[in-house]
C-alpha positions as CSV (number, residue, x, y, z in Angstrom):
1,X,0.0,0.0,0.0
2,X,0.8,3.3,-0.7
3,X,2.5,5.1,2.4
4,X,4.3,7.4,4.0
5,X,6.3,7.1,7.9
6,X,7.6,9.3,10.5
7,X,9.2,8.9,13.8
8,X,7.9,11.3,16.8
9,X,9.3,11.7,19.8
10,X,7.2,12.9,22.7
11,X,7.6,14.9,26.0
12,X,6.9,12.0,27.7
13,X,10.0,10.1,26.1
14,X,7.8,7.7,24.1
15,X,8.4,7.3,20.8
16,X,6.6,5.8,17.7
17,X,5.6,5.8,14.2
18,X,2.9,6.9,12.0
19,X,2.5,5.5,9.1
20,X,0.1,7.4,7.2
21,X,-1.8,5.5,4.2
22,X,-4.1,7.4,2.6
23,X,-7.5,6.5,1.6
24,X,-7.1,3.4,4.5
25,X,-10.7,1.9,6.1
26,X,-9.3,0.4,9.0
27,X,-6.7,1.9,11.6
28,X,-4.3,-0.5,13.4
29,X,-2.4,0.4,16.7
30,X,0.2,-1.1,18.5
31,X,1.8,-0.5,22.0
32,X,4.7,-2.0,23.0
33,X,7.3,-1.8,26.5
34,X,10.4,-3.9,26.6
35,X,8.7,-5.9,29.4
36,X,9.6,-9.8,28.5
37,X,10.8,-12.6,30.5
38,X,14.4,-11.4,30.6
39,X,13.4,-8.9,33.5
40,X,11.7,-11.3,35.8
41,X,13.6,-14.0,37.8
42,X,13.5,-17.8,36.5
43,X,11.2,-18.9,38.9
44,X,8.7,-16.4,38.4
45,X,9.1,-16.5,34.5
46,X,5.2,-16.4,33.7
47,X,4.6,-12.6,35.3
48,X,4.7,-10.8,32.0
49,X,2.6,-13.4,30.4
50,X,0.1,-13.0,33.0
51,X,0.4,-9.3,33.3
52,X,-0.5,-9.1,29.5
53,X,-3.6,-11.2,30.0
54,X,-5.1,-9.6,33.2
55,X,-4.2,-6.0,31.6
56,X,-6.6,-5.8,28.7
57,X,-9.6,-6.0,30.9
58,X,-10.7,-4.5,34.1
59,X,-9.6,-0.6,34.4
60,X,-11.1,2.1,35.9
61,X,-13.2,3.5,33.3
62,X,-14.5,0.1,33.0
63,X,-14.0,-2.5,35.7
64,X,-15.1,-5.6,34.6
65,X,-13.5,-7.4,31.8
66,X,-15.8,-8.7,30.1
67,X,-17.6,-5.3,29.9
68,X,-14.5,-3.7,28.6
69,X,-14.5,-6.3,26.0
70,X,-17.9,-6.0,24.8
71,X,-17.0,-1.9,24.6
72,X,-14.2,-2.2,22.9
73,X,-15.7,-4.6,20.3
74,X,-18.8,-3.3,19.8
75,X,-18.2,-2.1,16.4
76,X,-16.0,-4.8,15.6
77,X,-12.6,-3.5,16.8
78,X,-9.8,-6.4,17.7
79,X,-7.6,-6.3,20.7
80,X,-4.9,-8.5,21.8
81,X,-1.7,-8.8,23.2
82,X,1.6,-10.7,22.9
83,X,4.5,-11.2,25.6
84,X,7.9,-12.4,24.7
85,X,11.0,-13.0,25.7
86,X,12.4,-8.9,25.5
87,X,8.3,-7.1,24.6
88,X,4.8,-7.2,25.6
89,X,2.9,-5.7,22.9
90,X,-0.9,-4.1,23.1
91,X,-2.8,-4.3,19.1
92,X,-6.0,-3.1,17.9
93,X,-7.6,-2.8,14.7
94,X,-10.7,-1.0,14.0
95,X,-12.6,0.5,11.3
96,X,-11.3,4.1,10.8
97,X,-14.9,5.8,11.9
98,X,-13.9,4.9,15.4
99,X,-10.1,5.2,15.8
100,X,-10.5,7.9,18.3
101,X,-12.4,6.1,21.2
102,X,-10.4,2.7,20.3
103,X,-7.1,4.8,20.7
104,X,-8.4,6.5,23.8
105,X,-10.1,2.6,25.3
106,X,-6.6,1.3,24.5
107,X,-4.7,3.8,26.4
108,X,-6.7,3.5,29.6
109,X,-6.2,0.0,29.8
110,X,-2.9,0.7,29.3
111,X,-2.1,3.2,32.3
112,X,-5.2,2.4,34.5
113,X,-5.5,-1.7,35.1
114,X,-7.1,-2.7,38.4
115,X,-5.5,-6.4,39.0
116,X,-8.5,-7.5,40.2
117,X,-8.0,-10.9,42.3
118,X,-11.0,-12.8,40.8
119,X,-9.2,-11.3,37.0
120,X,-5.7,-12.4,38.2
121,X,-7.3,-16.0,39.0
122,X,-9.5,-16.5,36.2
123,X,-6.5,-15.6,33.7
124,X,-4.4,-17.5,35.5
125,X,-6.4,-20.5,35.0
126,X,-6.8,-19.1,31.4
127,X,-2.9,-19.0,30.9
128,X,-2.3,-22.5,32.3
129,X,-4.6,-23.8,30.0
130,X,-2.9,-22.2,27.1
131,X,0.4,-23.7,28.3
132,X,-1.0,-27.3,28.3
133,X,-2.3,-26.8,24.6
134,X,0.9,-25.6,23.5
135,X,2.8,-28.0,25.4
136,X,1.5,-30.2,23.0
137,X,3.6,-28.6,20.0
138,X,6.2,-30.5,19.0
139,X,8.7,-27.5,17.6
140,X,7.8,-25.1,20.6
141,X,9.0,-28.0,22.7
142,X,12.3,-28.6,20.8
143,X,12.7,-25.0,19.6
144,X,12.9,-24.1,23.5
145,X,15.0,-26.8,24.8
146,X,17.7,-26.3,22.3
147,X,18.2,-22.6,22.7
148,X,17.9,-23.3,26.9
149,X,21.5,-25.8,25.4
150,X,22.5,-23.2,23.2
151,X,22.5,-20.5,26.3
152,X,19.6,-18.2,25.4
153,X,17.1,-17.1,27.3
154,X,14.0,-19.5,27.0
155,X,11.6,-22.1,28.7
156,X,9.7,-25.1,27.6
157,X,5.9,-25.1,28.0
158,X,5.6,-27.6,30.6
159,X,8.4,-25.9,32.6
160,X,6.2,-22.8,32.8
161,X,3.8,-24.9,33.6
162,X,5.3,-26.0,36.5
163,X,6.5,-22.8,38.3
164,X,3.2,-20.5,37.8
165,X,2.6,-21.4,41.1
166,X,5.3,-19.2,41.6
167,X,3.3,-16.0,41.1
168,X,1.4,-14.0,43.2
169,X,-0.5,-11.1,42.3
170,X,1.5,-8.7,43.7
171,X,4.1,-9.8,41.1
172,X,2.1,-8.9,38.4
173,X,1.9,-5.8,39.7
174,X,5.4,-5.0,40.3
175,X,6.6,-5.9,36.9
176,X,4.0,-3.7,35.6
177,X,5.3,-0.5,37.8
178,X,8.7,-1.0,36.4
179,X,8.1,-2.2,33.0
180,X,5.0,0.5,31.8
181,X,6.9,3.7,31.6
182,X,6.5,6.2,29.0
183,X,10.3,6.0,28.6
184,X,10.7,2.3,27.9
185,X,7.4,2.8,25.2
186,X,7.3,2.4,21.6
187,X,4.2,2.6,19.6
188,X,2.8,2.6,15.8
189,X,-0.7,4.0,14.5
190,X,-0.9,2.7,10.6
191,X,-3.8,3.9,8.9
192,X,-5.5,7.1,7.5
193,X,-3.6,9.8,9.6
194,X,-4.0,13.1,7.1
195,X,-5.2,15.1,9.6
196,X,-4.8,13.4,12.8
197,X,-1.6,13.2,13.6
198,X,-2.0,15.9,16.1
199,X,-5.1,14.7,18.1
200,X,-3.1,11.1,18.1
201,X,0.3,12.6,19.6
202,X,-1.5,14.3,22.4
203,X,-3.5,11.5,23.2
204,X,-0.3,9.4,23.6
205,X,1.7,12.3,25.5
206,X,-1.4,12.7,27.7
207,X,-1.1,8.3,28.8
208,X,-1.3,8.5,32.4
209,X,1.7,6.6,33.3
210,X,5.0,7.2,35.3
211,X,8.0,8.7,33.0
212,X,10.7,6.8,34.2
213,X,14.5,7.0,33.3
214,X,14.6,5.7,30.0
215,X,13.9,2.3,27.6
216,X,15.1,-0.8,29.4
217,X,18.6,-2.8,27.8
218,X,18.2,-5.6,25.9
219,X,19.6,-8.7,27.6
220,X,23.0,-10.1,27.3
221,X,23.1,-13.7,24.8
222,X,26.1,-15.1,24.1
223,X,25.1,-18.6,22.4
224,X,27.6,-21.5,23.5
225,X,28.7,-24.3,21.8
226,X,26.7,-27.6,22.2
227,X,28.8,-30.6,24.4
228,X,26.7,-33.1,22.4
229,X,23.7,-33.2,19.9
230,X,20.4,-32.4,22.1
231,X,17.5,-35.1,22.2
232,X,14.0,-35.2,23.1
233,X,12.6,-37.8,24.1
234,X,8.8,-38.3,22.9
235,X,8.3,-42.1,22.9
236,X,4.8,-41.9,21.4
237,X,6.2,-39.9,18.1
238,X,7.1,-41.7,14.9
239,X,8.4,-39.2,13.1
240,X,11.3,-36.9,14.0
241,X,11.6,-33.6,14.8
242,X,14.6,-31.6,14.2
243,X,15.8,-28.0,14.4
244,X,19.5,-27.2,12.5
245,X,20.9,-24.1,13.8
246,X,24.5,-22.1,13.6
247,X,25.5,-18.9,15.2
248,X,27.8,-16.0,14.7
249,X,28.9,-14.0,17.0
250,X,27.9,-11.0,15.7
251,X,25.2,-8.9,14.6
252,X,24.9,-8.6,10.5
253,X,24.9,-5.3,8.6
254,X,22.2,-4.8,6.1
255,X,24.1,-5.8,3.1
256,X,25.2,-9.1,4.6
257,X,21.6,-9.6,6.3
258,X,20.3,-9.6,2.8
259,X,22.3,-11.9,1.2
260,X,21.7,-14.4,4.0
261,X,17.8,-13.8,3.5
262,X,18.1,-14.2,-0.5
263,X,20.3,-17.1,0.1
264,X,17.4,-18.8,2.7
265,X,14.7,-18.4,0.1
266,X,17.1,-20.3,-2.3
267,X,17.4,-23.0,-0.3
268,X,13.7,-23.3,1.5
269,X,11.1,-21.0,0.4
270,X,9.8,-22.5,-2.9
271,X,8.9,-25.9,-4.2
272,X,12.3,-25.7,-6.6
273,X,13.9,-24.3,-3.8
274,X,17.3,-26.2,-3.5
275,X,17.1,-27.7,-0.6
276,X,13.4,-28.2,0.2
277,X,12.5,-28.5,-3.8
278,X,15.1,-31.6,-4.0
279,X,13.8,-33.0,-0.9
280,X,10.2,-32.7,-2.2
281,X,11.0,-34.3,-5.7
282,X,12.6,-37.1,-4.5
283,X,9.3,-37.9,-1.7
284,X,11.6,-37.2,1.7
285,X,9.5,-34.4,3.2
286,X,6.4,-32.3,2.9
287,X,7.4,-28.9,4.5
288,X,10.7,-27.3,5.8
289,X,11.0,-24.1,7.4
290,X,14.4,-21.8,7.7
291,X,14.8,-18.4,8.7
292,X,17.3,-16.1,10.5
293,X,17.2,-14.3,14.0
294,X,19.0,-12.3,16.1
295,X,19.7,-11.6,19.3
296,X,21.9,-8.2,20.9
297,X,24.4,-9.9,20.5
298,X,24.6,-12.4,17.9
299,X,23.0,-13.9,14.6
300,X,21.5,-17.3,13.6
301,X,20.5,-19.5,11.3
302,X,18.2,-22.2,11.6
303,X,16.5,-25.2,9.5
304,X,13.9,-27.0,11.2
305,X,11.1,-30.1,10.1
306,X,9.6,-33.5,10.6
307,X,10.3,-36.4,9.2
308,X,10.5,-40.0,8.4
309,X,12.9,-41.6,10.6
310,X,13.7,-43.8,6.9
311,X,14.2,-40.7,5.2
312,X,16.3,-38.3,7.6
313,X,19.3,-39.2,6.4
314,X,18.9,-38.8,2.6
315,X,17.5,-35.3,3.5
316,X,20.0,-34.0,5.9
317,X,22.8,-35.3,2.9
318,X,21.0,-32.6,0.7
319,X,20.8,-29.9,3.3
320,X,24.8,-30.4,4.2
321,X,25.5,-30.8,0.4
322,X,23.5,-27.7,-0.6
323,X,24.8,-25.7,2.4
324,X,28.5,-26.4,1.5
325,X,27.9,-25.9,-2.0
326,X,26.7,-22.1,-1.4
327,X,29.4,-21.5,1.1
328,X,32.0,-22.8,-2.0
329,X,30.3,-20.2,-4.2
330,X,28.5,-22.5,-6.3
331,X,25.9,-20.3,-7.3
332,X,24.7,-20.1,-10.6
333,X,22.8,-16.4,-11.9
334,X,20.0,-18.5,-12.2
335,X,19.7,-19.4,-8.8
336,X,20.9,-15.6,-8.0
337,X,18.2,-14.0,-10.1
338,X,15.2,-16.4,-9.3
339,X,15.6,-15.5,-5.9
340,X,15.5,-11.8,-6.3
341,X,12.2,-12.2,-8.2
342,X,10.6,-14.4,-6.0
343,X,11.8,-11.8,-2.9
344,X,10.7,-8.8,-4.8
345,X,7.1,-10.1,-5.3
346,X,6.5,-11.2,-1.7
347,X,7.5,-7.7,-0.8
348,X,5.4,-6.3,-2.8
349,X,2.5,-8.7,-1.4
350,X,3.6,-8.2,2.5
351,X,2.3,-4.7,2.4
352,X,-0.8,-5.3,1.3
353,X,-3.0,-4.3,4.4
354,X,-2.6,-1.6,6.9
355,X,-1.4,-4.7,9.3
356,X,1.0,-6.0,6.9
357,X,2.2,-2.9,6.4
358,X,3.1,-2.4,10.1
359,X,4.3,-5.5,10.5
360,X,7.1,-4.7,7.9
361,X,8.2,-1.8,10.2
362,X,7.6,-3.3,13.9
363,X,9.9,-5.7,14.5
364,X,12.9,-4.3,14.1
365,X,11.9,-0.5,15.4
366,X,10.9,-2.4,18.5
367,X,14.2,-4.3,18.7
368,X,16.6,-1.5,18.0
369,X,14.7,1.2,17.2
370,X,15.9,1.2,13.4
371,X,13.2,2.2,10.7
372,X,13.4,0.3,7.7
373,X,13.2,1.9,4.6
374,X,10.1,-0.6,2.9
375,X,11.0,1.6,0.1
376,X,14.3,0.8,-0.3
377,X,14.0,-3.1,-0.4
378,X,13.8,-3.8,-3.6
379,X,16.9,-2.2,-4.6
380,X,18.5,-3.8,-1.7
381,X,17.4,-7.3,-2.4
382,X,19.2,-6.6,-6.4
383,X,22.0,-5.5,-4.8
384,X,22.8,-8.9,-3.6
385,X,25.6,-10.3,-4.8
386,X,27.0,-14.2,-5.1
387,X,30.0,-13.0,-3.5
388,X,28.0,-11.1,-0.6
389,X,26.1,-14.6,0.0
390,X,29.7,-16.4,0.4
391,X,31.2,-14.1,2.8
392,X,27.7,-13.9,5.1
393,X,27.1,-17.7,4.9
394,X,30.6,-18.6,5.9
395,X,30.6,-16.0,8.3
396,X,27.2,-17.6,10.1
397,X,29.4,-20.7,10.4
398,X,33.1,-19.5,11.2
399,X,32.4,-19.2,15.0
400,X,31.8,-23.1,15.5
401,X,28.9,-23.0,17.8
402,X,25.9,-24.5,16.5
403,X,24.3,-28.3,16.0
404,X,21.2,-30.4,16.3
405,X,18.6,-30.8,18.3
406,X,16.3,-33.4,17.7
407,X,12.8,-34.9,19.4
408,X,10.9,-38.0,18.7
409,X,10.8,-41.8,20.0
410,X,13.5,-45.1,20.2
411,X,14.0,-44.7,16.5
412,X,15.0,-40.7,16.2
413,X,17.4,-41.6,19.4
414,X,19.1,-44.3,17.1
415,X,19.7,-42.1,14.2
416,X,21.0,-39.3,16.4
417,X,24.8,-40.3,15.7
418,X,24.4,-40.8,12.3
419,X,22.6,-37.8,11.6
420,X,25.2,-35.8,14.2
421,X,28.4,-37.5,11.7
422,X,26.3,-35.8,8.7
423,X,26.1,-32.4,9.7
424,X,29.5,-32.7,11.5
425,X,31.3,-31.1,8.5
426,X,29.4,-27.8,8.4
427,X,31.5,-26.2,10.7
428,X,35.2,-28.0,10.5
C-alpha cells in the first residue's frame, strides 16, 4: 500500500511511528514496552505473560472485563496482546470511523488496570490452559530446549507450567510499575492519519503513566557451543523432529543480512527451492522451514522439520551438500536472479493491508529502534551479490557453535549419531 512514515518523539519520552496511508478503512495500533521474561527472575518466568492477560480488561473507566471487552468490540474492533522473551505488545484494529475512542479505550487500559484478584485467577487459569495446549507442539518443545543448550534465554511449556505457582498477584503488579513507563514505550498507529496526527500525539503524550528514566537494555546472549547433539525424548512420536541451527557472534549489517535472507529463500522458500524443492521431488519431506534471528548480541541461522525416521538421512545429505555448496560459491545467476524475483514479489505482497504494512516496520523498530526503509528493499534485495552470499554464509558458520537438536521416539534416538556425523562437516 501506498504510504508514507515518521518517527515522533514525545515529552513523555515515548516514541513511535505513524504510518500514514491514505485513503485506508481500517486503523491498526500497537503498544509495546520492553517488558519480556528477561526482567523477571526464573522462577517467576510467567509474570509478563500474565500481566498481558489480566491488563486488557478491568480498568477504571470500565471495571469488569468482560464489559471492557464487549465496549471495545462493539463495532468490531480487535484487541490483543503478545509477551515475549524482551516485549509485551498491546494491538487493535478498527474500522477508521472509530479510531479515536479505540485509541483513547486502548490507552486506559494501558495506564489504569485494576488487577482484580477474581481477573488475576481467572487468567491465571486461562494461561495455564494455554500452556498445556501448546505443550503439545512438537517444535515449541524442541525450539525451546535447544536454545535453553545453546545459552539463550527460553523455557519449555511444561516448565512454565510447573512454576506458575510461583506468582502472586502482587508480582504482576510490580513488573507492571517497572516495566510501563513512557520511557521504555514504543508505539505505531498505521492507517489514514491526514489530519490526525495531532489529536493522536496528544492522546499518547497525555497516557497516564510514570515517566521513568529511559527504555530498558536488551539482555545479554552469548550462544555457547553444544557438548553433544540435544535429544528429546517423545516415545509416542514416529516421526522426528529436528531444528539445524548455527551462530555467529555477531550482529549482520544490512548488506550481509540480505544476502543471508536471499540465500534462505534459495534453499527453502519454494517448491524448486534447492534444498526443500530436491527434498520434495525425491518424496523425503512435505514442508521445511528456515529463517534467521537475532539476538543483541549475535546472529542465527536455523532449518527445522519432521520427518521420516527412513528418510532423515537422505534429506539432511541434501541440506549439508546444498549448504556447502553455497558456502563454496556454487551459485549459478539462475539461482541468484530467481531468488530476487521471488523476494521482490513477496514484498510487494507483504504490504498489502494496513497490518502488513506495520508488520514490515515493527519488529525491528521495537528491537533496536531502526526504521526500515520498505521503500528501499527492492533495490537492496538486487543488490545482492554471489560474493556477498559467500562471505555472510561462511561467516554464520566460522564461529563453530551450533548443532542439532532433535525430538521423537527409540528410532529418532538411534539415528541421532548418524545424523550428528552428517552435519558434522558444516563447521570443521
Amino acid at each position: 500500500m501506498n504510504h508514507t512514515v515518521n518517527e515522533v518523539r514525545l515529552i513523555n519520552g515515548a516514541q513511535g511511528l505513524f504510518i500514514d496511508v491514505p485513503g485506508a478503512t481500517v486503523m491498526d495500533l500497537e503498544f509495546n514496552f520492553r517488558a519480556g521474561e528477561y526482567l523477571v527472575d526464573h522462577h517467576k518466568w510467567e509474570v509478563p505473560h500474565l500481566v498481558e492477560h489480566v491488563l486488557l480488561g478491568a480498568n477504571k473507566l470500565i471495571p469488569k472485563a468482560r464489559s471492557f471487552q464487549a465496549e471495545f468490540e462493539k463495532n468490531g474492533a480487535y484487541s490483543n496482546a503478545h509477551t515475549g522473551v524482551y516485549h509485551i505488545t498491546y494491538e487493535a484494529e478498527c474500522a477508521d470511523f472509530e479510531w479515536e475512542r479505540i485509541l483513547n479505550l486502548l490507552l486506559v487500559a494501558i495506564s489504569k488496570p485494576l488487577f482484580l484478584r477474581e481477573e488475576f485467577l481467572a487468567e491465571y487459569g486461562n494461561v495455564k490452559d494455554e500452556l498445556m495446549a501448546r505443550s503439545n507442539n512438537h517444535f515449541l518443545h524442541l525450539g525451546a530446549t535447544t536454545r535453553q543448550a545453546y545459552g539463550l534465554l527460553a523455557m519449555t511449556d511444561r516448565e512454565r507450567q510447573d512454576l506458575m505457582k510461583n506468582v502472586k498477584r502482587t508480582d504482576l503488579q510490580s513488573h507492571y510499575e517497572r516495566t510501563h513507563i513512557t520511557n521504555n514505550l514504543r508505539f505505531i498507529v498505521a492507517g489514514n492519519l491526514s489530519g490526525r496526527q495531532a489529536a493522536i500525539k496528544k492522546a499518547v503524550e497525555s497516557i497516564e503513566l510514570p515517566k521513568g528514566r529511559s527504555r530498558l537494555a536488551l539482555p545479554s546472549e552469548r550462544p555457547r557451543p553444544l557438548e553433544q547433539t540435544i535429544f528429546v525424548s517423545k516415545p509416542s512420536v514416529k516421526n522426528i523432529y529436528f531444528y539445524l541451527d548455527t551462530f555467529a557472534l555477531t550482529r549482520f549489517e544490512d548488506p550481509d543480512w540480505d544476502a543471508l535472507g536471499l540465500v534462505n529463500t534459495m534453499l527453502t522458500s519454494t517448491l524448486y527451492s534447492r534444498i526443500l524443492g530436491e527434498a520434495r521431488e525425491k518424496g523425503l519431506i512435505y514442508h521445511m522451514n528456515s529463517n534467521l534471528d537475532v539476538t543483541r548480541d549475535s546472529s542465527s541461522w536455523w532449518f527445522g522439520a519432521q520427518v521420516l525416521p527412513k528418510n532423515a538421512p537422505p534429506l539432511f545429505d541434501i541440506i549439508v551438500r546444498e549448504l556447502l555448496r553455497v558456502r563454496a560459491g556454487d551459485i549459478s545467476a539462475e539461482d541468484l536472479d530467481g531468488s530476487k524475483q521471488y523476494l521482490l514479489g513477496r514484498h510487494q505482497r507483504s504490504a498489502q493491508t494496513v497490518g502488513g504494512t506495520m508488520a514490515g516496520y515493527a519488529g525491528h523498530y521495537y528491537f533496536d529502534g531502526v526504521i526500515d526503509d520498505y521503500h528501499a528493499v527492492p533495490q537492496r534485495i538486487k543488490a545482492v551479490t554471489k560474493e556477498r552470499i559467500v562471505g555472510a554464509a561462511n561467516r554464520m558458520f566460522s564461529d563453530r557453535i551450533g548443532g542439532l537438536g532433535v525430538l521423537g521416539g527409540n528410532s529418532a534416538r538411534q539415528l541421532v549419531p548418524r545424523l550428528d556425523d552428517i552435519v558434522r562437516p558444516l563447521w570443521e
